[in-house]
N, C-alpha and C positions, 0 to 999 in steps of 0.2 A: 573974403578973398576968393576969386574965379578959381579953380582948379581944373584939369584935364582928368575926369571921372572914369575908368575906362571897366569893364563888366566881359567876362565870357560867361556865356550860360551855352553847356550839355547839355541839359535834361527836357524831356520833353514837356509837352502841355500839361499832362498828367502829374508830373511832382510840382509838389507846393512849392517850390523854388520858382518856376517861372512866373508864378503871381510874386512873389515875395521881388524877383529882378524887373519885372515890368513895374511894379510901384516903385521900388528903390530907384527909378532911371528915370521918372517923375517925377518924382520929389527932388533929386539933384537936378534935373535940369530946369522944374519951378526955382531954386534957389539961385539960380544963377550959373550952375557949373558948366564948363562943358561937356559931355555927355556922349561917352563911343559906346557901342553895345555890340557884340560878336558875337554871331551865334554858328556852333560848329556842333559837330555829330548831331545825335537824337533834337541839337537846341532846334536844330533848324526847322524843326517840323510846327514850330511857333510860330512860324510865317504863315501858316493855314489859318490864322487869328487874324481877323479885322484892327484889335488891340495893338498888335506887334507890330501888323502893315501900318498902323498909321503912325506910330512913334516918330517916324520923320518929321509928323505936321507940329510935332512940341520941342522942333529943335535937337532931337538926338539922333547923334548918327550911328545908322544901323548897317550893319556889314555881315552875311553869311557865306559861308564856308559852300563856295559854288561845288565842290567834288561832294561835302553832305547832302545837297542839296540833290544832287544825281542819285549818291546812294540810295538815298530815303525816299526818292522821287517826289519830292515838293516841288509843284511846281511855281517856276518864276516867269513866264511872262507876260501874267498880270502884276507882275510887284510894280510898287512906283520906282520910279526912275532914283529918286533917293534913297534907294536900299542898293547897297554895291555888293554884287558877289566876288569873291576875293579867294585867297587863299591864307599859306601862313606867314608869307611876307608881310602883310596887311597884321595880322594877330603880332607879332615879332613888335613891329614896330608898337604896337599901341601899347604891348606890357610895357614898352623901354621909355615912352613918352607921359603917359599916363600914371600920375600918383592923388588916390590908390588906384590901386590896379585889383580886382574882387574875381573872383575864379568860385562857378558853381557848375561844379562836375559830379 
């Protein structure tokens, strides 16, 4: 059965978490899931990774926290066009659509 897989990841490139969320968002979207991925505070500096920027091309949609993105000054106008910058409207809706919904803060 398909499910709507949805992931926020905090932390940055450095905790072992954002290996553990970039595999775990692989392996759901190999199985078939559908596959949102949110990256807000320190996550967003995961966007500085070839890995994270290319998640779009295996089908998962990636969304960051456009105001973290300023904080931390990551820049975005090399990202691909399918990586959307958002806010918390975008994050709101995915906990209330998305089951499970995984939170690595």
């Amino acid at each position: 059965m398909q499910r709507k897989f949805g992931i926020l990841l905090a932390l940055p490139p450095t905790d072992r978490s954002a290996t553990l969320v970039y595999q775990l968002a692989l392996t759901a979207s190999q199985e078939g899931h559908e596959v949102y991925l949110y990256l807000i505070d320190e996550g967003v500096k995961n966007l500085e990774s070839i890995e994270y920027r290319n998640l779009p091309s295996h089908g998962i949609r990636v969304f960051a926290c456009a105001y973290g993105c300023q904080q931390y000054r990551v820049p975005t106008t090399e990202l691909n066009d399918s990586i959307s910058l958002s806010g918390l409207v975008v994050l709101s809706t995915l906990i209330d659509t998305c089951d499970p919904f995984l939170s690595f803060t």
